[in-house]
Backbone bond lengths (Angstrom), bond angles and torsions (degrees), N, CA, C in turn:
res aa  C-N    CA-C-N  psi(-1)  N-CA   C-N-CA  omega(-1)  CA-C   N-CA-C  phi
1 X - - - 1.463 - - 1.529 109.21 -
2 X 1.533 103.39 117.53 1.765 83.76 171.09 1.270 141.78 -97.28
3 X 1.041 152.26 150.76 1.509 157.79 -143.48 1.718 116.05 -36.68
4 X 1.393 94.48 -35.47 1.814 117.34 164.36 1.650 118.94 -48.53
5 X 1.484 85.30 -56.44 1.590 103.92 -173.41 1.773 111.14 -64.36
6 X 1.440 76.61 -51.87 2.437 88.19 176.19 1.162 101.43 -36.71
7 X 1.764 106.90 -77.33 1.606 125.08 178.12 1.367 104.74 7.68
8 X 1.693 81.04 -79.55 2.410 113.66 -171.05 1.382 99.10 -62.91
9 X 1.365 144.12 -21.40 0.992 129.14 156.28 1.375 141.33 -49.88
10 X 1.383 96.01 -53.05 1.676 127.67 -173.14 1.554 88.62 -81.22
11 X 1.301 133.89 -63.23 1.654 101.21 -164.79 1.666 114.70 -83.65
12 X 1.445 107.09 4.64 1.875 103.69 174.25 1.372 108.58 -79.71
13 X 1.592 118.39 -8.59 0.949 106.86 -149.35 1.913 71.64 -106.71
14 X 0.784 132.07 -51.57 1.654 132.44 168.65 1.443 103.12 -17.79
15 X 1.267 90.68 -64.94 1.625 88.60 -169.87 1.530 110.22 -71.66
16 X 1.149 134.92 -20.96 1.316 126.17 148.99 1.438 134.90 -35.69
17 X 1.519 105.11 -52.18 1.341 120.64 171.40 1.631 126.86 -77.58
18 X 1.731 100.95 -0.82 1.452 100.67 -174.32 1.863 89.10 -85.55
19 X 1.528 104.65 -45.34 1.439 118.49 -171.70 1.749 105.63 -39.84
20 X 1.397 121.75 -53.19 1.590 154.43 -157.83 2.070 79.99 -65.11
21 X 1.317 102.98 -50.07 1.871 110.01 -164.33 1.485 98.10 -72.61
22 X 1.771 106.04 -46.38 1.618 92.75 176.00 1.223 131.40 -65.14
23 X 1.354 130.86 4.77 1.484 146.69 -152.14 1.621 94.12 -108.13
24 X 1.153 96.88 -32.17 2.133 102.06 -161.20 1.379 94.03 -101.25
25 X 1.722 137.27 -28.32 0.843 148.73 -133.72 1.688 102.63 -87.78
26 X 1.276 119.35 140.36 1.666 127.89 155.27 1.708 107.65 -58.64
27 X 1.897 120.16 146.86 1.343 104.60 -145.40 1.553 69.11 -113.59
28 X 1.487 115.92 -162.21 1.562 111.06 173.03 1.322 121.68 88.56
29 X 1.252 132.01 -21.35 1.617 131.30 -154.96 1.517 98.88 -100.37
30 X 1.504 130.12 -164.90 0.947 146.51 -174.84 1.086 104.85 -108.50
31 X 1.854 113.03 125.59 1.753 108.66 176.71 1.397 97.09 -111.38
32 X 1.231 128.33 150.01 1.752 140.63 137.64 1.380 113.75 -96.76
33 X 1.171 87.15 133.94 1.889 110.83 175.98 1.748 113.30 -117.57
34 X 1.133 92.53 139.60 1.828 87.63 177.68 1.762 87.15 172.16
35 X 1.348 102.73 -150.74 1.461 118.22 -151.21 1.573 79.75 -138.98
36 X 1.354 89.97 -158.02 1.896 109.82 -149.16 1.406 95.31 -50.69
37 X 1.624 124.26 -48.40 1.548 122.23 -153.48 2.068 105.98 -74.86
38 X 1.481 99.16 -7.77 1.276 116.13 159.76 1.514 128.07 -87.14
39 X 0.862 99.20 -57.78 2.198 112.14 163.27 1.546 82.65 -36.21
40 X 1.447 107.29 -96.29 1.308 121.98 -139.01 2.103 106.88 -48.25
41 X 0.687 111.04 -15.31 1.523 131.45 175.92 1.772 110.50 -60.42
42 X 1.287 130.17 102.49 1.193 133.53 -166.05 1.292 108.13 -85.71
43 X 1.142 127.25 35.92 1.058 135.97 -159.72 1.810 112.23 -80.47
44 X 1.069 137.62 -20.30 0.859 158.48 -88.03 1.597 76.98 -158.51
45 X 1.617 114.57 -102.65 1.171 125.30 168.11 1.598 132.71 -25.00
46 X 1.794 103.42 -41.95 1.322 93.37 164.92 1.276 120.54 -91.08
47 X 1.356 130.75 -33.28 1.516 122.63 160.16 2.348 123.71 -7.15
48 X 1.858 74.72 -65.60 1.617 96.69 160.41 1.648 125.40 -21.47
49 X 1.811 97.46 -59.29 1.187 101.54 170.36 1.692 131.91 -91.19
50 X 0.899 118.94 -7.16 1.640 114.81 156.90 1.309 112.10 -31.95
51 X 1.365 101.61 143.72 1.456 111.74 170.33 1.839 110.58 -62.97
52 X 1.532 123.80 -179.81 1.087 113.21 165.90 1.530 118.98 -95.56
53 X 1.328 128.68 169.88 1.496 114.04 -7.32 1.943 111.73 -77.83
54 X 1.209 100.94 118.28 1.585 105.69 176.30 1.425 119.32 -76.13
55 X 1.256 143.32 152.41 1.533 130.07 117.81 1.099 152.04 -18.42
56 X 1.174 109.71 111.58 1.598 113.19 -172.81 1.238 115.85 -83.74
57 X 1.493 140.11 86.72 1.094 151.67 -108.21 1.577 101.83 -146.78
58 X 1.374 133.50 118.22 1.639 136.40 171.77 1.841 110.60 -121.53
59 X 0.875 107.87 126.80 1.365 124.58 -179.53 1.616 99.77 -114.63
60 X 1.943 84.03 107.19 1.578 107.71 172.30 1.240 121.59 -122.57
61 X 1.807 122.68 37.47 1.245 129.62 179.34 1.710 112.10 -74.45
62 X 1.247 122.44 146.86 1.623 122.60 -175.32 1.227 103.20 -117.09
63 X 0.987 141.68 110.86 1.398 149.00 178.39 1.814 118.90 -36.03
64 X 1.182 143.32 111.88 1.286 115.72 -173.76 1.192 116.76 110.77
65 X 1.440 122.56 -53.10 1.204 127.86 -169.98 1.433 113.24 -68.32
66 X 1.445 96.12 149.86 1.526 114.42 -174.49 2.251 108.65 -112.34
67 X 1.438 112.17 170.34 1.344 112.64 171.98 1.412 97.58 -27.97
68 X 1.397 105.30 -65.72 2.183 101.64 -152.93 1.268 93.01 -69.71
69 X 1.075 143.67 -25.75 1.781 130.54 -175.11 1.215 120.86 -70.16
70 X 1.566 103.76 -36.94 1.513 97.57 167.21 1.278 126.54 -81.99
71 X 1.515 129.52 -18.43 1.197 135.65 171.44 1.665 121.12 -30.53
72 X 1.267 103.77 -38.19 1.717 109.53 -153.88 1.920 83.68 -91.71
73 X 1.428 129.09 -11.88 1.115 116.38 -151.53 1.497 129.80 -119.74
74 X 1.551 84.24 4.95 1.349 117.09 -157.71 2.013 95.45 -68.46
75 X 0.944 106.37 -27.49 1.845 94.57 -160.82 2.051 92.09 -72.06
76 X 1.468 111.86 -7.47 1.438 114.92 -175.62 1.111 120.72 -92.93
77 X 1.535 105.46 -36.68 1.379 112.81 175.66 1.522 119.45 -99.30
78 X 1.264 130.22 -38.52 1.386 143.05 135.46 1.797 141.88 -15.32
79 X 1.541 95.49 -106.64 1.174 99.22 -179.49 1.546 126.31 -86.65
80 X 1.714 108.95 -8.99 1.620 108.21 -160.83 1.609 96.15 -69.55
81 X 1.348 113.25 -47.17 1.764 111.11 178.00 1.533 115.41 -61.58
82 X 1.349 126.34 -0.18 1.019 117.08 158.53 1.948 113.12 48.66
83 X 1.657 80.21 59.49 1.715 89.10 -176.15 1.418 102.24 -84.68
84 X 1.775 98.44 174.54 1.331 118.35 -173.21 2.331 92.60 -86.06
85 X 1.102 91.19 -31.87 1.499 91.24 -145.37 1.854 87.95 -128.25
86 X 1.238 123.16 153.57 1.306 121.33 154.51 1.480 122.92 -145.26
87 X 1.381 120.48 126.72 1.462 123.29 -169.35 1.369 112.76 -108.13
88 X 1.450 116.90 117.88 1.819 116.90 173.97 1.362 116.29 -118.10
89 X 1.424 82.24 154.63 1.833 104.56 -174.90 1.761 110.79 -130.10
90 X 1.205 128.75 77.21 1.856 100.91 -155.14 1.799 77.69 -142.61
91 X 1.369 111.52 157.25 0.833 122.11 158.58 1.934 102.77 115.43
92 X 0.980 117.92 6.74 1.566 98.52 178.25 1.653 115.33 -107.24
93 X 1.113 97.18 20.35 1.793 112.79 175.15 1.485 80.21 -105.99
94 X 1.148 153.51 -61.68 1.727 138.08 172.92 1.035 128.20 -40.65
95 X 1.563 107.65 -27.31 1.502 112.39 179.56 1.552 114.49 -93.08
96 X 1.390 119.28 -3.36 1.512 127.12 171.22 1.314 111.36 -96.12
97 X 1.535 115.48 8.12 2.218 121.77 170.47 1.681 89.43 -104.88
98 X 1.117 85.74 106.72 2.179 89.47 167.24 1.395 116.79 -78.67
99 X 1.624 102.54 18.68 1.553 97.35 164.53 1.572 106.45 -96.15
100 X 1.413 122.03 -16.13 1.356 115.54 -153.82 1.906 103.30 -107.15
101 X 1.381 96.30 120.15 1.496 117.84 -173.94 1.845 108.35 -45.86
102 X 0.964 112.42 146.52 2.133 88.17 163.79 1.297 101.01 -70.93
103 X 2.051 135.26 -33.02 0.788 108.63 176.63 1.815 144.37 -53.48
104 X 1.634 83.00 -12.70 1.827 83.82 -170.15 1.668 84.95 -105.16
105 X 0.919 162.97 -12.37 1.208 169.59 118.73 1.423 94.40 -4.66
106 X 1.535 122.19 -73.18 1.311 118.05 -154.53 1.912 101.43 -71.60
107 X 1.273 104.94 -26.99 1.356 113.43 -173.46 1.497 124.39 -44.26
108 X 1.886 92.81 -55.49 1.484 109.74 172.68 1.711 119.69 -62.24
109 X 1.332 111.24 -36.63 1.056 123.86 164.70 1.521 134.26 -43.95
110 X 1.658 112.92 -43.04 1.308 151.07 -155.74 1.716 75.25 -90.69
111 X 1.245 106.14 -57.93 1.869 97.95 -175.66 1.591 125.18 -58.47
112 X 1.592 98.84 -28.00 1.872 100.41 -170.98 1.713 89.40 -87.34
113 X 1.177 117.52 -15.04 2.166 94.06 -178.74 1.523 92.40 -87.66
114 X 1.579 136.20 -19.90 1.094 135.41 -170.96 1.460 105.15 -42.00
115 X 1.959 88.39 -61.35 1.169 114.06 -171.35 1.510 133.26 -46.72
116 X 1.547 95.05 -47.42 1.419 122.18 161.72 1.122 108.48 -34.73
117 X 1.138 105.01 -73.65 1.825 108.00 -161.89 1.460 113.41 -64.68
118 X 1.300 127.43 -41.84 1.255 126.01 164.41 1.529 125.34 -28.19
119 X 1.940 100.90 -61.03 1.602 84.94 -174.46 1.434 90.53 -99.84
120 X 1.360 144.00 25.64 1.340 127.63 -165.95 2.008 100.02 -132.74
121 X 1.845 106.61 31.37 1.588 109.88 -157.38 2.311 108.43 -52.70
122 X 0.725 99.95 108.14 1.775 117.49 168.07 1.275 112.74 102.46
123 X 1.394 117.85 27.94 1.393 132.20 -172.18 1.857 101.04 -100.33
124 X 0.988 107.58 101.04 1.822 103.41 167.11 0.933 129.82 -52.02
125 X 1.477 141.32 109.17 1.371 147.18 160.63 1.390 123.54 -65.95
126 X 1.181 154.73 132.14 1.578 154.02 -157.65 1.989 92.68 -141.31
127 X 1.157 96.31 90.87 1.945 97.56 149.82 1.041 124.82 -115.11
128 X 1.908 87.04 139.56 1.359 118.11 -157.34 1.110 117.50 -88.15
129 X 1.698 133.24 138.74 1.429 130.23 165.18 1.348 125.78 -43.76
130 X 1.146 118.91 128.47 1.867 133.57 -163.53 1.998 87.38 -62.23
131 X 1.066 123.59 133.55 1.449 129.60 161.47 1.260 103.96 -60.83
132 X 1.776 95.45 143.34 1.584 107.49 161.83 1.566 121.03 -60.27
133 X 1.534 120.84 147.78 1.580 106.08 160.14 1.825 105.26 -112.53
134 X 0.969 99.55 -175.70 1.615 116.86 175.95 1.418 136.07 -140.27
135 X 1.491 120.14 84.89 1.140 137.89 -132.60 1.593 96.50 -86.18
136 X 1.252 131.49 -12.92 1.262 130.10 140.90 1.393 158.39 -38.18
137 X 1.359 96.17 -24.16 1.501 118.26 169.47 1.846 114.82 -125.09
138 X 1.562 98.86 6.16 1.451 102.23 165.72 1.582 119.25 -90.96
139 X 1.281 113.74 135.98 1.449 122.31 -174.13 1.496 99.32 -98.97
140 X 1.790 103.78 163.64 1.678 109.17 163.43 1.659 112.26 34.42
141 X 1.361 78.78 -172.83 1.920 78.88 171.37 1.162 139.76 -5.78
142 X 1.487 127.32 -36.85 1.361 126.55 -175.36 1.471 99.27 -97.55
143 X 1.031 135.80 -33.66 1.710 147.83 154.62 1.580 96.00 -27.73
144 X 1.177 112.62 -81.54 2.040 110.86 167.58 1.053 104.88 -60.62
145 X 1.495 162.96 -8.28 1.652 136.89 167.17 1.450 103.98 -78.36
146 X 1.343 109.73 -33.07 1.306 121.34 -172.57 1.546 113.58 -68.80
147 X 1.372 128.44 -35.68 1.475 138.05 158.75 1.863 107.29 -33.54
148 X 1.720 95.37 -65.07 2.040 82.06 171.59 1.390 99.98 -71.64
149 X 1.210 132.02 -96.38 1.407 136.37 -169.08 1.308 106.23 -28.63
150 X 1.597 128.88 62.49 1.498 115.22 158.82 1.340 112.76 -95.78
151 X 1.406 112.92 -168.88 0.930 122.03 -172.35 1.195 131.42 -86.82
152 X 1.570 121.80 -12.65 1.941 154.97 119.75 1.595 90.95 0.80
153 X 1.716 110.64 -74.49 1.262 126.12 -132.25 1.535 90.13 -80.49
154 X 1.492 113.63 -49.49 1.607 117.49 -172.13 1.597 113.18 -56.82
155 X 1.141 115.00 -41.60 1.217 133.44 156.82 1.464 104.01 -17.98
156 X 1.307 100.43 -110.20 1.465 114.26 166.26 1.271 136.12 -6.32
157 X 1.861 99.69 -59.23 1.789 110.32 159.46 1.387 111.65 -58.05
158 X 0.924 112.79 -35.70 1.538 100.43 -175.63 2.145 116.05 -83.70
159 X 0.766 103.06 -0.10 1.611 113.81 179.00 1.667 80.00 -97.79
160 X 1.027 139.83 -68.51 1.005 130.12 -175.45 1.507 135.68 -43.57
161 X 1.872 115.89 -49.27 1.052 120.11 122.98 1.410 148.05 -22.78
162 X 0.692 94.59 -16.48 2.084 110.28 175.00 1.637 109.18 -113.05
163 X 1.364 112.07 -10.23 1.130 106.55 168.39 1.409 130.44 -89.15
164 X 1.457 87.73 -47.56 1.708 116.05 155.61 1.972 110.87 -28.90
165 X 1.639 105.45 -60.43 1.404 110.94 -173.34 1.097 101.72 -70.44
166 X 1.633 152.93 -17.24 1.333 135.02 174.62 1.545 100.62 -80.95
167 X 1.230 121.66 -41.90 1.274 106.46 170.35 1.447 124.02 -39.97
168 X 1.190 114.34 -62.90 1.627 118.08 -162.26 1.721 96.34 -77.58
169 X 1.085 133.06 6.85 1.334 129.85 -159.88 1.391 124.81 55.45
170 X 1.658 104.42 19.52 1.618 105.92 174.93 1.400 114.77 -70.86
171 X 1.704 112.83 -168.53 1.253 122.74 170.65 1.704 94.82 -108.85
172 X 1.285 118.73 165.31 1.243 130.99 176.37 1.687 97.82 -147.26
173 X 1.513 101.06 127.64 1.790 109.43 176.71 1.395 103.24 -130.50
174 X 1.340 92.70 143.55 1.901 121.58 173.19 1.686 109.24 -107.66
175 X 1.533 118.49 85.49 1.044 98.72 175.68 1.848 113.83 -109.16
176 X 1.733 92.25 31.31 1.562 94.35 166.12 1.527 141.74 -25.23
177 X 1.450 99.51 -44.14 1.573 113.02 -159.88 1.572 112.61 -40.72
178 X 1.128 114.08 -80.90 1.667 123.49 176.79 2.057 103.88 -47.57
179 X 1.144 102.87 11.43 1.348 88.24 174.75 1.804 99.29 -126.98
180 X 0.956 129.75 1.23 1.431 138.90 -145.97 1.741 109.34 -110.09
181 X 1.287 123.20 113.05 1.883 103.77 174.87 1.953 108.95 -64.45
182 X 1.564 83.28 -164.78 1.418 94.40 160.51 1.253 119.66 -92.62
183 X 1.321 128.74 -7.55 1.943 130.40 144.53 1.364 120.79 -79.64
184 X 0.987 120.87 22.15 1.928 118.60 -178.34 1.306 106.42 82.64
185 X 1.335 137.40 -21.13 1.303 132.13 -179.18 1.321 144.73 -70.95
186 X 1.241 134.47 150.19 1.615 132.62 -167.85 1.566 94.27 -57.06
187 X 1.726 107.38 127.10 1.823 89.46 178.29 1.671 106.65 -72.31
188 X 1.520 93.53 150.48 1.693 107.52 -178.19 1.127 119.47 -29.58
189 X 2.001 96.14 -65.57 2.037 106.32 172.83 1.340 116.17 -48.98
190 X 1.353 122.24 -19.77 1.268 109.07 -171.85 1.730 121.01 -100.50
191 X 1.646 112.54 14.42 1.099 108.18 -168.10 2.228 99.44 -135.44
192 X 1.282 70.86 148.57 1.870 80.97 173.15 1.291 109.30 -70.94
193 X 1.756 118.90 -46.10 1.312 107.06 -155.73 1.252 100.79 -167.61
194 X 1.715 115.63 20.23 1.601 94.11 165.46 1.691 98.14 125.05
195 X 1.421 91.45 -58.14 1.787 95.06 166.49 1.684 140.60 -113.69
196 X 1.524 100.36 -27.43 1.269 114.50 -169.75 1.992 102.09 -111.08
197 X 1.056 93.54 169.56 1.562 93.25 -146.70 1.852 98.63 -128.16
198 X 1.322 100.53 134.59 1.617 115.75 -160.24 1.716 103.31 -86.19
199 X 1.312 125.66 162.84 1.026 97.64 179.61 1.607 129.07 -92.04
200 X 1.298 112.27 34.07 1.496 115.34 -175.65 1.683 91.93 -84.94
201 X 1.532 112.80 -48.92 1.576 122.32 163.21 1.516 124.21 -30.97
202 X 1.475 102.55 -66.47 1.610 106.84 179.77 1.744 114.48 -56.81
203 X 1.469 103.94 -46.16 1.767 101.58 -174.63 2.024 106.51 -54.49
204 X 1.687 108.39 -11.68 1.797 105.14 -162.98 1.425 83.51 -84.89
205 X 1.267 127.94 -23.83 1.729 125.54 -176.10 1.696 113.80 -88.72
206 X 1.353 109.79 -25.39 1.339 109.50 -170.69 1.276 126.84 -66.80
207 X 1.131 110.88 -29.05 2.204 105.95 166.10 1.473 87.88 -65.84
208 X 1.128 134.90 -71.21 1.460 116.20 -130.47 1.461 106.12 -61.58
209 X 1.268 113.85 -36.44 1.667 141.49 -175.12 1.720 83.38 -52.26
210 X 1.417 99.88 -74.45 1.675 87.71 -168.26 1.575 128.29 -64.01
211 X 1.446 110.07 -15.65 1.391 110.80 145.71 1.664 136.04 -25.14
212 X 1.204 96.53 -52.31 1.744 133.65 -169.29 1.550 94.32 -70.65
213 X 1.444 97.91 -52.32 1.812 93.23 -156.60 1.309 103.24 -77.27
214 X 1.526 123.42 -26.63 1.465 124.03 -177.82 1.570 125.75 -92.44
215 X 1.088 104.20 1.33 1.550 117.51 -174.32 1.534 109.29 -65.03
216 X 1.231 143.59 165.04 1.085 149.50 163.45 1.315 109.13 29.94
């Protein structure tokens, strides 16, 4: 099997086990969907610990995944929990292929809130601003992913993203700031490697985030 295949192994089988969690799971709560910078987000776990009354909070980000990956997966990560609220983050593994337009980016995208709303009708969706990276403290390889995926480009996706949410009548939030330098960049302390974000980073986002999820 080669390293491709594992990959598709290891996160089908994730998403297997999220399905297995939605089965046992309380329905009603708040889901997030996204890819790695969502996975990796403990969000989930610390929710847990809030005092009461807390959020009932599921973290269904897949590491990796791009627009078309989540497409096929959405009734697992989406609608089967039958949330009150749903928060997305997807698309910045699309924006690191310099073949893929934001327009067709936004396209696929434009299809998964479609989707949303269909089986999920008066349920609010909230998309989230793509995180800064910081091509300064990225080495090798991610040093060149980071050349497309700058911060120009995220930019952009995210104006775009906000356009997207007036369309569908969503909300769209930027809760960059506490994560942001004084050059646009992911701050240093707050990043592993340039793109993905440690958790001294995530806790500077986590009130406001839980702001969002508990509101109204």
């Amino acid at each position: 099997m080669s390293t491709v295949e594992e990959w598709r192994a290891e996160k089908a089988e994730l998403v297997r086990q999220y399905h297995l969690k939605n089965l046992a799971s309380p329905k009603g709560g708040v889901v997030f969907v996204g890819s790695s910078l969502m996975e990796l987000f403990p969000i989930e776990e610390w929710a847990a610990e809030l005092p009461e009354p807390r959020p009932l909070v599921y973290n269904r980000g897949v590491g990796g995944y791009t627009t078309w990956d989540l497409l096929p997966i959405l009734d697992i990560v989406a609608w089967e929990m039958q949330p009150r609220k749903v928060f997305i983050n997807i698309g910045t593994n699309d924006l690191s292929d310099p073949s893929q337009t934001i327009d067709a980016i936004m396209g696929r995208y434009d299809e998964i809130l479609s989707r949303i709303e269909a089986h999920l009708p008066g349920v609010p969706i909230t998309l989230m601003a793509y995180y800064p990276v910081n091509p300064d403290v990225a080495e090798g390889d991610t040093r060149e992913l980071l050349k497309v995926r700058s911060n120009a480009r995220i930019a952009e996706a995210n104006s775009a993203v906000r356009r997207l949410a007036e369309k569908h009548g969503q909300r769209f939030i930027d809760i960059n700031g506490p994560l942001t330098d004084a050059r646009g960049r992911l701050k240093a302390e707050y990043t592993i490697e340039g793109i993905h974000i440690n958790d001294e980073g995530y806790r500077s986002i986590f009130g406001e985030l839980m702001r969002y999820a508990t509101e109204g």
